[in-house]
VOKOL-736924 format. One record per residue: residue in one letter; x, y, z of N, C-alpha, C in turn. Coordinates in pm, whole numbers, plus 50000, padded with zeros to 5 digits. Each point is the difference from the previous one (the first is absolute). Example, Ala and Ser with C-alpha at 12.3 -4.5 7.8 and 13.67 -1.06 7.14 Angstrom:
2
A513194943150780499115011950000500905012050000;S499655010549928500825011950006499235010950073;
! end
This chain:
434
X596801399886164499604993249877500734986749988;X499604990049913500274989950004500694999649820;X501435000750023500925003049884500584987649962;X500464995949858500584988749958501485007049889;X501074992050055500755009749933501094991249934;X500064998049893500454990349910501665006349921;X500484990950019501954996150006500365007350126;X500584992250085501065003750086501385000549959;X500415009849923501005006549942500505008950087;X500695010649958500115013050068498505005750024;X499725007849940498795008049973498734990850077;X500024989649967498854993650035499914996250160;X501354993850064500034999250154500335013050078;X500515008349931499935014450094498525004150011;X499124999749901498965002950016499234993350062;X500224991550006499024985950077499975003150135;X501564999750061500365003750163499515016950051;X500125006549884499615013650043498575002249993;X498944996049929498574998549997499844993250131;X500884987450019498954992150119500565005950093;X501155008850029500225010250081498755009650018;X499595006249965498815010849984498575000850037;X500204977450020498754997450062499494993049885;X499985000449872499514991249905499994985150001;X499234993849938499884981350014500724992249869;X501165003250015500994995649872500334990049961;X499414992549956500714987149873501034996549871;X500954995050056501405001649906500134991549903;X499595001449871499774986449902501794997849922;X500484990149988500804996049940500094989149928;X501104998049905500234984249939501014995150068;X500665005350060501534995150080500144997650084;X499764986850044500024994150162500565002550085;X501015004050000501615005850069499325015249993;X499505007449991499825011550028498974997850060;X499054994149973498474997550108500834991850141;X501004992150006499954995850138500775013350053;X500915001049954500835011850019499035011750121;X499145006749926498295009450016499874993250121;X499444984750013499434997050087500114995650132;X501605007349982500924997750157500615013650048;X499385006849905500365017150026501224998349948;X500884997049888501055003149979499845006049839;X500655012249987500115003549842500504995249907;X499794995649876500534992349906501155010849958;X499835012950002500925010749907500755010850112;X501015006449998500755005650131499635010749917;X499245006350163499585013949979500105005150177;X500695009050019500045005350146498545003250074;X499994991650111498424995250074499014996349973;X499834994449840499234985449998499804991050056;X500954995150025499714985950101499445000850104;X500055012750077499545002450088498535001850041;X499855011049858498185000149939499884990150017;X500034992749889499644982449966499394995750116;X500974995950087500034993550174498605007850007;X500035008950047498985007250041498604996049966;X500155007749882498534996749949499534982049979;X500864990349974499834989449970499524997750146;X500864999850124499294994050132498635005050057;X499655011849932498735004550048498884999249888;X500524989749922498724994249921499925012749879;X500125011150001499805007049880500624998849889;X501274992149936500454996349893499824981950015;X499574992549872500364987249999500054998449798;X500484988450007500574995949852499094990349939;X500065000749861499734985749926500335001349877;X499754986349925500074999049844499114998349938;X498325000350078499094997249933499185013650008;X500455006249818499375013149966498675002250021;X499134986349982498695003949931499565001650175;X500604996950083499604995850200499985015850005;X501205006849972500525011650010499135012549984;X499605001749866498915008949924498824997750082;X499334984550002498424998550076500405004550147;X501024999850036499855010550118500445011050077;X500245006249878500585015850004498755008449929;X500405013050019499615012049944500435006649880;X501254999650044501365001949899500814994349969;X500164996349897501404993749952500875009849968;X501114997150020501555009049969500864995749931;X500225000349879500744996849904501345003350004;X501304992650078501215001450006501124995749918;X499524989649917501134992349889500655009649916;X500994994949946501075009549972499924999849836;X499835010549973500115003549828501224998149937;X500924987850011501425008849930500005002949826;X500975006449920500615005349883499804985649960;X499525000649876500424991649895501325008949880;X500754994949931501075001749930499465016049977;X499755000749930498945014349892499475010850085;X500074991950141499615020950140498284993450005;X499334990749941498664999950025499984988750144;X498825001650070499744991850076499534989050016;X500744984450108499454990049958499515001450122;X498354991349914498744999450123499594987950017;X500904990149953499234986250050499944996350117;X500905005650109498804997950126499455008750067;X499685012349959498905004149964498664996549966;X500364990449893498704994949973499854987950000;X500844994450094499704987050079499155002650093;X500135011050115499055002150098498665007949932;X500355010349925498395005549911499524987349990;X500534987649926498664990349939499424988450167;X501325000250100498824994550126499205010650094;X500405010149994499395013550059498684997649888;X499905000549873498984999849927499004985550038;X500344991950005499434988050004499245001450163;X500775007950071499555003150142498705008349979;X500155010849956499055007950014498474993649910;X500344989749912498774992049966499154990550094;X500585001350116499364994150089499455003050113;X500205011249970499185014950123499115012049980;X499294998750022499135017149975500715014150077;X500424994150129500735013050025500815012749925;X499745009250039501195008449913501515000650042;X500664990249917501745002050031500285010649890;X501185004950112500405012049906501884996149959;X500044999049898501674993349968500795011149970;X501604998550097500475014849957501474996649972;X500675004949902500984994049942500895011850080;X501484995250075500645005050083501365001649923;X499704987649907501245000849909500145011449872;X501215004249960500035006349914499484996749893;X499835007749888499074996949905499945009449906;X500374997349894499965012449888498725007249959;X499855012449963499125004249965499004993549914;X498374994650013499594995949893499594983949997;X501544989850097499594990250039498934990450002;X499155010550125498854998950064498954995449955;X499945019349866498514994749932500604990049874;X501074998249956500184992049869500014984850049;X500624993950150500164983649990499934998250137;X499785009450109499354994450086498555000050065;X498995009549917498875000050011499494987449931;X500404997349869499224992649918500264982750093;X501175003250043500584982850030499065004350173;X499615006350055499044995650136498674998149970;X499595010449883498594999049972499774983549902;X500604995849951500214988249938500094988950067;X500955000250107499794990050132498904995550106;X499375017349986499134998950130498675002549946;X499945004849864498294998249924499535013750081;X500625010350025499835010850085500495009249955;X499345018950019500565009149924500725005250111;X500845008849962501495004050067499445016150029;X499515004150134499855015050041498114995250011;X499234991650010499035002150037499754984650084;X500254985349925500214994650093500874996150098;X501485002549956500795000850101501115012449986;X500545002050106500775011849978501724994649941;X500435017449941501354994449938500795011050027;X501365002750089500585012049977501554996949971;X500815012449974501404999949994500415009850144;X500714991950088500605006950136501274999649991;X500645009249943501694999650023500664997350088;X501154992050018500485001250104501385009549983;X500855004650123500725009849973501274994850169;X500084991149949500704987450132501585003549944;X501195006750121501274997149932500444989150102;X500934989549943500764990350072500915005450162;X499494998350084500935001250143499255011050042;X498885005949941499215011650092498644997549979;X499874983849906498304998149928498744999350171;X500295001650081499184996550125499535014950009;X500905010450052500135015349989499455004949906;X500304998449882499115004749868498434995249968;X499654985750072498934993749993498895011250068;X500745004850161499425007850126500195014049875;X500895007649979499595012749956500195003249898;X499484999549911499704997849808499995014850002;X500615006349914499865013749925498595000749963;X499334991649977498794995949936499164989649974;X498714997450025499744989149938499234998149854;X499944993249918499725000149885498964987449962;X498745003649995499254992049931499105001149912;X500424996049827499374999949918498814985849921;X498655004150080499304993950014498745000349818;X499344991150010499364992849869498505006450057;X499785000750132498675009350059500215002150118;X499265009250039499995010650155499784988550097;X499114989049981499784988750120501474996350006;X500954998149926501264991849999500785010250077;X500305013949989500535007149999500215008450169;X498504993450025499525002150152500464993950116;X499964987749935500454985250074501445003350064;X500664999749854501515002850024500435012550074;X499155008950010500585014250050499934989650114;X498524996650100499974993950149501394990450054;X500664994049910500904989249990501035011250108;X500305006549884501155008550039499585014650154;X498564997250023499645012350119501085006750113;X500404984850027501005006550126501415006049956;X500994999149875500305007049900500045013949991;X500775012050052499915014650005500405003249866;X500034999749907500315006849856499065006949877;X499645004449901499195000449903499644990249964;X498675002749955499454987949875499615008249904;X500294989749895500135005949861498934988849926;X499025002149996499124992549883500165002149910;X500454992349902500355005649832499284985749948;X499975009449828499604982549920501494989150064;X499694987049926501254990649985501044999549943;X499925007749912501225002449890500585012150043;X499605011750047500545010050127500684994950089;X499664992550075500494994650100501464985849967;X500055000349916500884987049950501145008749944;X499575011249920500925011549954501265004050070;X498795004550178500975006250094500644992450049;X500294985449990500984990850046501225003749895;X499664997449885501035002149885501055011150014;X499595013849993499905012750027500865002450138;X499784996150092500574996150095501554990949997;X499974988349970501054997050009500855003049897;X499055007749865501665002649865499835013150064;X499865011050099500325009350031501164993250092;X499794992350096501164993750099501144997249893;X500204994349902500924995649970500865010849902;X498985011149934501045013749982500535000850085;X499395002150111500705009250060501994995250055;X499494987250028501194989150024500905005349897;X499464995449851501035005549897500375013249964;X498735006550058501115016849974500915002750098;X499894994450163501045004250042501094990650009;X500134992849913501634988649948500225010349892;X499045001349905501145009149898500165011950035;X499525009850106500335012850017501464999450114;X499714985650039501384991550058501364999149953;X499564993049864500934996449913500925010649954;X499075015749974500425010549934501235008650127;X499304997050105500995004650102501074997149996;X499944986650025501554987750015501015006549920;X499404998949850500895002949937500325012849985;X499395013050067500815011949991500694999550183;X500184992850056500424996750122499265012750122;X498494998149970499125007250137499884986450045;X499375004850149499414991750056498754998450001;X499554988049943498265001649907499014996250120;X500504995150163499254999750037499525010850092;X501185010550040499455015550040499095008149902;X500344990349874499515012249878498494996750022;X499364985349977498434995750054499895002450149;X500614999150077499575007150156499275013350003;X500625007949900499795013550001498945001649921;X499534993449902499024998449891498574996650070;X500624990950075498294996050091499665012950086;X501155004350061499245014950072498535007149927;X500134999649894499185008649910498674993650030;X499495004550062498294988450006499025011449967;X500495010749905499085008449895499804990949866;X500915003449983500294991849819500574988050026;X501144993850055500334989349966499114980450081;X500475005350106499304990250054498355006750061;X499004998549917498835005349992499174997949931;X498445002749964498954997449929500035010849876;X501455012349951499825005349960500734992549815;X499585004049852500114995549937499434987149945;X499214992550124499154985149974498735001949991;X499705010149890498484999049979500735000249840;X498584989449909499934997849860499655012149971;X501015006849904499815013049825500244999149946;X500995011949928500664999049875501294999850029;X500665003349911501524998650018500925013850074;X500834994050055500975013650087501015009149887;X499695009350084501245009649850500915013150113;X499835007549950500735012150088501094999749975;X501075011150055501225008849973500874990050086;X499564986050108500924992450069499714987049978;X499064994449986499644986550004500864994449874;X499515003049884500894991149886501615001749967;X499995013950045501545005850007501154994650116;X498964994250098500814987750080500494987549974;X498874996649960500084986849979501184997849869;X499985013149942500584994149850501655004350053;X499995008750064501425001650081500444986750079;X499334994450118500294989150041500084989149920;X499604994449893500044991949896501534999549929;X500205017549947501185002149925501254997550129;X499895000350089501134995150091500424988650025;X498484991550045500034983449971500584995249897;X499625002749906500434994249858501805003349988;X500375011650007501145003350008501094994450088;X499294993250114500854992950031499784983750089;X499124996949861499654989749976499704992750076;X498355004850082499634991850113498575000449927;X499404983750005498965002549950499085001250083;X498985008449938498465006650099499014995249894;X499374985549968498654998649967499145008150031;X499615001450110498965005050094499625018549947;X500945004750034500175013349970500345003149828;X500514992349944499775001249860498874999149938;X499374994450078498594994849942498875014150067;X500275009150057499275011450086499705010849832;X500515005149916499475004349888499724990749908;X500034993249968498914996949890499164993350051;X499564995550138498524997450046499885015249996;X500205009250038499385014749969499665001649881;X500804995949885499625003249822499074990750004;X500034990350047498704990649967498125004950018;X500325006550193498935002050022499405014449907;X501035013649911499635000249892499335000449898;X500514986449974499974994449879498364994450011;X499514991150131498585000550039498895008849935;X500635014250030499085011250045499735004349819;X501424997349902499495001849876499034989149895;X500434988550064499164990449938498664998950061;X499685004950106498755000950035498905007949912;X501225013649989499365011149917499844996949845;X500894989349930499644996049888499194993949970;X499244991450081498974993049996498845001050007;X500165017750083498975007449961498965003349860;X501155004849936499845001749900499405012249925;X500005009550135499685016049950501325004950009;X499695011849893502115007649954499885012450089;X498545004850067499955014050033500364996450177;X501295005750062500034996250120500395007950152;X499565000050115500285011950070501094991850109;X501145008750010500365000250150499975008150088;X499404996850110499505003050118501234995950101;X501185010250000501145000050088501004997649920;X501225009649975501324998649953501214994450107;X500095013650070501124996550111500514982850046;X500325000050100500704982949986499204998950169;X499125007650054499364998150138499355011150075;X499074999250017498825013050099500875008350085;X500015010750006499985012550050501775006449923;X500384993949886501175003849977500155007849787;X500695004749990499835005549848501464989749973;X500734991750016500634995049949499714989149907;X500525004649895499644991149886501424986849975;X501165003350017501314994649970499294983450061;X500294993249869499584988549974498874996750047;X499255004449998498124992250056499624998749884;X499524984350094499054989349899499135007649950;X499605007249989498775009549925500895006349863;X500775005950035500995006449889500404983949894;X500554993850081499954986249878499124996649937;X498844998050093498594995149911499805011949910;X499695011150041499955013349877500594996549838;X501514998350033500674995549901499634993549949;X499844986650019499954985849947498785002449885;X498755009050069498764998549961499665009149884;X501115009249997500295014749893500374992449878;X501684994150074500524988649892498864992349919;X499074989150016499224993949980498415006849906;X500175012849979499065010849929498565001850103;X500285000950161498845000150063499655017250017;X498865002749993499715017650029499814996850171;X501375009950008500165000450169499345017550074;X499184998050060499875012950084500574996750175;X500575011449993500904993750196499255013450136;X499824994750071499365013150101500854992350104;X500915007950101500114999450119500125016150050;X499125004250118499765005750028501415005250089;X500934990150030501265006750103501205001749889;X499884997149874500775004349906499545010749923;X501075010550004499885018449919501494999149961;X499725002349846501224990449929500585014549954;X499995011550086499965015050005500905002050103;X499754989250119500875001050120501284988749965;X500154992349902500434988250057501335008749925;X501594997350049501285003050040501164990949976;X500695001649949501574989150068499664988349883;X500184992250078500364982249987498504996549946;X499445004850055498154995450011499915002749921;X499955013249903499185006149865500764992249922;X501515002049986500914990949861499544987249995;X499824994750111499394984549981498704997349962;X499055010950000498994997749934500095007749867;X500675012049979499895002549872501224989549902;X499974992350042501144989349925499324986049949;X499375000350115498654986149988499164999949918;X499025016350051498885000149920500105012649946;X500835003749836500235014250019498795008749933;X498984992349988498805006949989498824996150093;X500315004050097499314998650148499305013050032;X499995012649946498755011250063499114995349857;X500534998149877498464995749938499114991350058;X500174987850120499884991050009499155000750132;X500795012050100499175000450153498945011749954;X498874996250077498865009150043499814996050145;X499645014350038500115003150139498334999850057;X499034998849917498304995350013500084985650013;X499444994850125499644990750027498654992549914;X498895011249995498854996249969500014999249778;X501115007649966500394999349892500514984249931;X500424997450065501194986550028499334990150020;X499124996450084499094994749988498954995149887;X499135010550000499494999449910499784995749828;X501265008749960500524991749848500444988050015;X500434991050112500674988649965499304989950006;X500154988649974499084986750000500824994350127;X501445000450001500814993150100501205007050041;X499674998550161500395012150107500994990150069;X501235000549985500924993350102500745002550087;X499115000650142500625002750090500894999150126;X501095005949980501674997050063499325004850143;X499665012850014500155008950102498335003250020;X500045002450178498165000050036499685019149958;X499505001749920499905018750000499415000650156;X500395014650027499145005150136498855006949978;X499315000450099499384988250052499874985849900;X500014983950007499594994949942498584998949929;X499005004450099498834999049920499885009749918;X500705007349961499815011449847500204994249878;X500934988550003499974996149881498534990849967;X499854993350117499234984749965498325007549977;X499775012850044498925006449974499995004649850;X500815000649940500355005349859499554986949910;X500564990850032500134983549959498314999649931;X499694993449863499544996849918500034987550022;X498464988649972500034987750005500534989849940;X500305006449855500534997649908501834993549995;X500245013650057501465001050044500734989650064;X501474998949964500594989750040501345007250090;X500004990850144501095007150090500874990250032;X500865002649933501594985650070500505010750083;X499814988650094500555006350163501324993850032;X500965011149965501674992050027500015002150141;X499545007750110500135002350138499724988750086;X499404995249968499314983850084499065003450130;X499415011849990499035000950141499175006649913;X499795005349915498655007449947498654995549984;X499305006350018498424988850043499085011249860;X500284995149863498955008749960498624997549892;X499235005050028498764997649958499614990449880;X501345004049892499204990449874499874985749998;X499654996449925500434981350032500314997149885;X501115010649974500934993849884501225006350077;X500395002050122501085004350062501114985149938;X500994998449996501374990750002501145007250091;X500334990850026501105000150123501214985849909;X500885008350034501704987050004500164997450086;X499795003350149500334994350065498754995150088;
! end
């Protein structure tokens, strides 16, 4: 394909040398002369381990060359690649003025062609962007609609400094959230020789998982300085203590816990954290990070009751007590809070979980629920189809077994807030928090 790929920045010349690596017909648009001669002698403007070398490469065999004239660029590409750099303005929002320096000659370009160019923004980009100020500013330029006459996507990039060549070759993924399937097509071919997933999502999906991505990178940085910090000062050694932590590739380093629900509870999770907290504090090392781990839990909550107030029916079912599937432990689950909150508040609560028999429950488990909710057998019924039925709004924590028993019960009428985040059910008055 015949690609145009605009700022030779980081992002923008790794990609340039690695496309016209692949066999692509790459055009490097810039404003900075010193980086275009730079390009055009095979030398890298930015130190990155075996660039220059790319560069050389592809530049002597004709598949990469440079310019400054955008509108040359677009009339003879396929694709444009949007590389300019978004930085922070004061306030965390993004400045896009050159951004939309190249949108308005990319726009002015595409007024002078019938072809279908498809424009794909490489740069980061906040959720929303897209359709709020960069659709209107191309379709405005180019007298052209955005997803039928020319194409528009968001392609993340996922480039780290001193391995961006390596990461270019084997992406965890590729990501393109395209404006239509013609756009979406294009770009998959771009990337063919590429061994990874593709992920077609809308644009605002796809701009997300950049976000998502790097404030997950940068917890993680900060949880292990303060789980650091906490060491130091009881004199472990904090970096055997994370050596040993990564072993875990069940729970810790894993896909387990990173799906959107409700909030975490159980007989260990909050009883940790609030232990590790009371130690920090005690000896006065501060943990932002980890201080901040319960009340984003009270928050998400706090979600699940204002959702339900807005409802605006008082008659209400829960569908799962316990604090997680296949267990009768109740000791602190988000279900037992919401119960409360919603009793407190004068809501008529009916509760069914089918793995709670409040006949069996013992110890620690029963006192903590008969302490919480100490009128909790008026409250559970053990009929599913009972539970159902009387309520207007069914909120469900936990999937009953089989799942389709409940959603066969389900009334059109009926309203289902789904705190689980995977439930697929029939009404189309379902709500989800997450």
């Amino acid at each position: 394909m015949k690609i145009s790929v605009f700022g030779l920045g980081y992002v923008g010349c790794v990609s340039a040398a690695c496309l016209a690596d692949m066999g692509h017909e790459v055009i490097g648009v810039d404003v900075n002369p010193k980086k275009l001669d730079m390009v055009r002698r095979g030398e890298s403007p930015i130190i990155e381990p075996g660039l220059d070398e790319l560069l050389k490469k592809v530049v002597d065999a004709g598949q990469l060359r440079v310019t400054e004239d955008a509108e040359a660029a677009v009339l003879d590409s396929d694709v444009s690649l949007i590389c300019v750099g978004t930085p922070s303005r004061m306030n965390g929002s993004l400045d896009t003025h050159y951004m939309d320096r190249v949108m308005e000659q990319i726009g002015g370009a595409l007024a002078k062609t019938d072809r279908f160019h498809v424009v794909t923004i490489r740069s980061t980009l906040l959720p929303g962007v897209m359709n709020e100020h960069i659709i209107p500013l191309l379709e405005n330029t180019s007298g052209k609609k955005a997803g039928a006459d020319f194409g528009l996507c968001i392609n993340p990039e996922f480039l780290r400094e001193s391995t961006a060549i390596s990461d270019f070759r084997n992406p965890p993924f590729t990501v393109i959230g395209a404006l239509d399937e013609r756009s979406a097509d294009i770009m998959e071919q771009v990337y063919a020789d590429i061994s990874a997933p593709v992920h077609k999502v809308d644009p605002n999906a796809a701009s997300m998982v950049k976000y998502a991505s790097n404030s997950f990178h940068a917890l993680k940085v900060a949880f292990a300085n303060e789980i650091g910090a906490i060491c130091n000062d009881l004199g472990i050694d904090s970096q055997t203590v994370m050596h040993i932590f990564q072993q875990d590739r069940q729970l810790n380093i894993s896909t387990a816990y990173l799906r959107p629900g409700f909030a975490f509870g159980g007989s260990c999770l909050p009883k940790d954290v609030r232990a590790l907290l009371y130690t920090a504090k005690h000896r006065d090392v501060g943990t932002p990070l980890l201080s901040s781990i319960l009340p984003s839990n009270d928050l998400h909550i706090q979600r699940a009751v204002d959702r339900i107030i807005a409802i605006g029916q008082r008659d209400v079912a829960l569908i799962g007590l316990s604090f997680k599937s296949g267990t009768d432990d109740l000791r602190e689950s988000p279900m037992v809070r919401l119960a409360e909150t919603l009793i407190g508040k004068g809501y008529r609560l009916t509760i069914y979980d089918e793995e709670v028999s409040l006949s069996n429950l013992f110890g620690r488990n029963q006192e903590y629920i008969e302490r919480v909710l100490p009128h909790i057998h008026e409250l559970m019924n053990n009929d599913l189809e009972t539970v159902a039925s009387k309520n207007p709004v069914l909120i469900v924590g936990k999937q009953p077994k089989p799942p389709e028993k409940l959603k066969k019960l389900l009334k059109p009428e009926q309203i289902v807030l789904d705190l689980t985040g995977n439930g697929k059910w029939p009404p189309a008055q379902t709500i989800k928090i997450v």
